[in-house]
LUMRO-84510 format. One line per 3 residues: number of its first residue (from 1); their letters; for each residue y, x, z of C-alpha. Coordinates in nm, 4 decimals, m for minus. Example, Ala and Ser with C-alpha at 12.3 -4.5 7.8 and 13.67 -1.06 7.14 Angstrom:
1	AS	m0.4500 1.2300 0.7800; m0.1060 1.3670 0.7140
***
This chain:
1	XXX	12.6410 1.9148 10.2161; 12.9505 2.0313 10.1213; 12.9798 2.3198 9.8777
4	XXX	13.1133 2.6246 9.9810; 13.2531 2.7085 9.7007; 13.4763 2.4210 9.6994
7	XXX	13.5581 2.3813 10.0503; 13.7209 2.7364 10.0460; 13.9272 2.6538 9.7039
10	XXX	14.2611 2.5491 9.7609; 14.2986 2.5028 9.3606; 14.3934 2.0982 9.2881
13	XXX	14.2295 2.1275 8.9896; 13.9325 1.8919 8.8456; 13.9125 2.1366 8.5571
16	XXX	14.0974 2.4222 8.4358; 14.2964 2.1585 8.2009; 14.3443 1.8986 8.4692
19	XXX	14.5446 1.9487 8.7730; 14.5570 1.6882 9.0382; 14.9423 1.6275 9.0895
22	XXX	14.8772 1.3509 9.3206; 14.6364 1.0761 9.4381; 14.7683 0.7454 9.5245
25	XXX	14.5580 0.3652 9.5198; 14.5905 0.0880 9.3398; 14.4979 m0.2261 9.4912
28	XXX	14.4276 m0.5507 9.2683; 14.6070 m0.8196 9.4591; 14.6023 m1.1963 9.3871
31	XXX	14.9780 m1.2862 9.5027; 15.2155 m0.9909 9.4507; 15.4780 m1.1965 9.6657
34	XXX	15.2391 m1.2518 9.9624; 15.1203 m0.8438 9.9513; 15.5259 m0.7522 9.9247
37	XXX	15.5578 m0.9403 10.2129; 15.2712 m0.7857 10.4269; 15.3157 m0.4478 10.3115
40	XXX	15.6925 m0.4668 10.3242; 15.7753 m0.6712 10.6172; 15.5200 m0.5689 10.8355
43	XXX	15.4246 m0.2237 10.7930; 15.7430 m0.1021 10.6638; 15.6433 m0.0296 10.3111
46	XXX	15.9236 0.0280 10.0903; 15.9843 m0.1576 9.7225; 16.0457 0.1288 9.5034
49	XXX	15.9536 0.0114 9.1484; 15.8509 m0.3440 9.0226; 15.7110 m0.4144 8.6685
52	XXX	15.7264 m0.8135 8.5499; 15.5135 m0.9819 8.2726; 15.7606 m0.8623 7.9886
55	XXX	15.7078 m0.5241 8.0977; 16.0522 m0.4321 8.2116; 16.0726 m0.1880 8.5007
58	XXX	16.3146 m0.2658 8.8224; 16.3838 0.0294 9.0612; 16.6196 m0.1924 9.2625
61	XXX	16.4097 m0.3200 9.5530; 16.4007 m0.6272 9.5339; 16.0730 m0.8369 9.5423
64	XXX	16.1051 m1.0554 9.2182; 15.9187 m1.3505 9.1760; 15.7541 m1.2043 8.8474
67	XXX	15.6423 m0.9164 8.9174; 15.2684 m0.7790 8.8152; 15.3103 m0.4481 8.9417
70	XXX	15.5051 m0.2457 9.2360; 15.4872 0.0596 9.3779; 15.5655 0.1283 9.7386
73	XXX	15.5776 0.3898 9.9524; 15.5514 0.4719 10.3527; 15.6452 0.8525 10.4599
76	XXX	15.4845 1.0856 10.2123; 15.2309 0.8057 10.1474; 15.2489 0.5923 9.7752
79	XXX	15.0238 0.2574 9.7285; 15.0483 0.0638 9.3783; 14.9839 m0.3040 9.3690
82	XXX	14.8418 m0.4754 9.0529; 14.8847 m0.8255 9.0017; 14.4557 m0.9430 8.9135
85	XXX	14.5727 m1.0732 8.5891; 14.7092 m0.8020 8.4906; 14.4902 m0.5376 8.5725
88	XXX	14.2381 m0.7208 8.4261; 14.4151 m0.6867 8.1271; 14.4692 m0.3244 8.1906
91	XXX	14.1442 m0.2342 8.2586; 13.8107 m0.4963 8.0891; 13.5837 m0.4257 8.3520
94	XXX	13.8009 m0.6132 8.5709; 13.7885 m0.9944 8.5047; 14.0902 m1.2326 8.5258
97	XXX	13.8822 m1.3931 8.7862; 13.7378 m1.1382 8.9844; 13.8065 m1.1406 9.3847
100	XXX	14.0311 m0.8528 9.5208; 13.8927 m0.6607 9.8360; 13.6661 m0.3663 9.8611
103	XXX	13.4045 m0.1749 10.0474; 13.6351 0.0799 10.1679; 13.9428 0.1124 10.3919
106	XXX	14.2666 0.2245 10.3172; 14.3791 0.5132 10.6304; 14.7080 0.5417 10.7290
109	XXX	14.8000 0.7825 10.9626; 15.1250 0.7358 11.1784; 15.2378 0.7408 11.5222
112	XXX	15.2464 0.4814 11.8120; 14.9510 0.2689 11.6743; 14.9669 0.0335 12.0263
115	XXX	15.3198 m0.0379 11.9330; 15.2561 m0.1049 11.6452; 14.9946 m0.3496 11.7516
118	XXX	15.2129 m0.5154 11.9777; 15.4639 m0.5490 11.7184; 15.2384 m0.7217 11.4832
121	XXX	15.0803 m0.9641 11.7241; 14.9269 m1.2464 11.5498; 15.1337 m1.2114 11.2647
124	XXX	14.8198 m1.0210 11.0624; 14.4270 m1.0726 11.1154; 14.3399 m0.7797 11.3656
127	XXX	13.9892 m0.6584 11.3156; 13.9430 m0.3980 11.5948; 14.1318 m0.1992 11.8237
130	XXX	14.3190 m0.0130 11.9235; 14.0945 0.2370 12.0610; 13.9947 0.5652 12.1001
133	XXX	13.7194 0.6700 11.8191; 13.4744 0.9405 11.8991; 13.6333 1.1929 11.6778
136	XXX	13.9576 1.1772 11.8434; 14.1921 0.9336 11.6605; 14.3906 0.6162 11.8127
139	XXX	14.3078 0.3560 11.5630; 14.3638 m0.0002 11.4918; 14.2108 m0.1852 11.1823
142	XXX	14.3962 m0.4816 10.9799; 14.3033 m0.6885 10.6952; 14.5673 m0.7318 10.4153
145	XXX	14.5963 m1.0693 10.2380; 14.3940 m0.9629 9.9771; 14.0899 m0.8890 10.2542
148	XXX	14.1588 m0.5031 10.1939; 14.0674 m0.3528 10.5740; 14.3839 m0.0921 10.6796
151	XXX	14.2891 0.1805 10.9386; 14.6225 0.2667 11.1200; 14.5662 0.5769 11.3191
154	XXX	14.7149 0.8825 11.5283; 14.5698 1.1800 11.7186; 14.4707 1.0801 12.0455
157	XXX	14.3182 1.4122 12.2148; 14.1675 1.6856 12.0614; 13.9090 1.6331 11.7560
160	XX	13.5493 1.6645 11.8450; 13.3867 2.0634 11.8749
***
């Protein structure tokens, strides 16, 4: 149940000290030059900031072979992407070894998601869709190349009473 108290509060705060600026994901990716590619190339991501191993910062676009870190953005949208090694270094609780993917999906919401379908073809692994779900969105799921699932969706009708 959600509280009411919170529902009605339009204060982005987690505290009174901390105020949420902004909430963007970090994936863990095993080949930064194979997630450039899919996020880039085929859903029009954009390269805004790269980080190689020594740590120096690029804001030129360009998807250099060393990079461990890059941040990207899509409309309003922003998605980081952490080379494993080095978020495992970032973070302990991650190891060096450990196998990228989750348990969640990562929703983007657009426009024209059968285009979009057609435009990708078999270039990515399609795992459903597009259809119609019941609560009124057009939606078509991908897997990245790290096996993180992408729901691409739009309004399609009005949401459920």
């Amino acid at each position: 149940m959600i509280n009411p108290s919170y529902a009605a509060s339009k204060t982005e705060t987690i505290n009174e000290d901390f105020i949420v600026e902004k909430i963007a994901t970090n994936l863990m990716v095993s080949n930064m030059q194979e997630s450039l590619a899919f996020y880039c190339d085929k859903l029009g991501f954009t390269l805004n900031m790269g980080v190689n191993s020594d740590h120096q910062t690029f804001t030129d676009g360009e998807p250099r072979e060393d990079l461990i870190f890059a941040m990207l953005t899509l409309g309003d949208g922003e998605l980081m992407l952490q080379r494993r090694d080095s978020l495992a270094q970032d973070v302990p609780v991650f190891s060096a070894d450990a196998t990228p993917g989750g348990t969640f999906t990562l929703y983007i919401r657009g426009t024209e998601v059968d285009t979009l379908a057609e435009q990708l073809g078999d270039s990515v692994e399609i795992i459903k869709g597009p259809e119609t779900s019941w609560y009124g969105m057009r939606e078509l799921y991908i897997r990245d190349p790290d096996g993180y699932v992408l729901t691409l969706g739009t309004p399609d009708g009005p949401p459920p009473a």
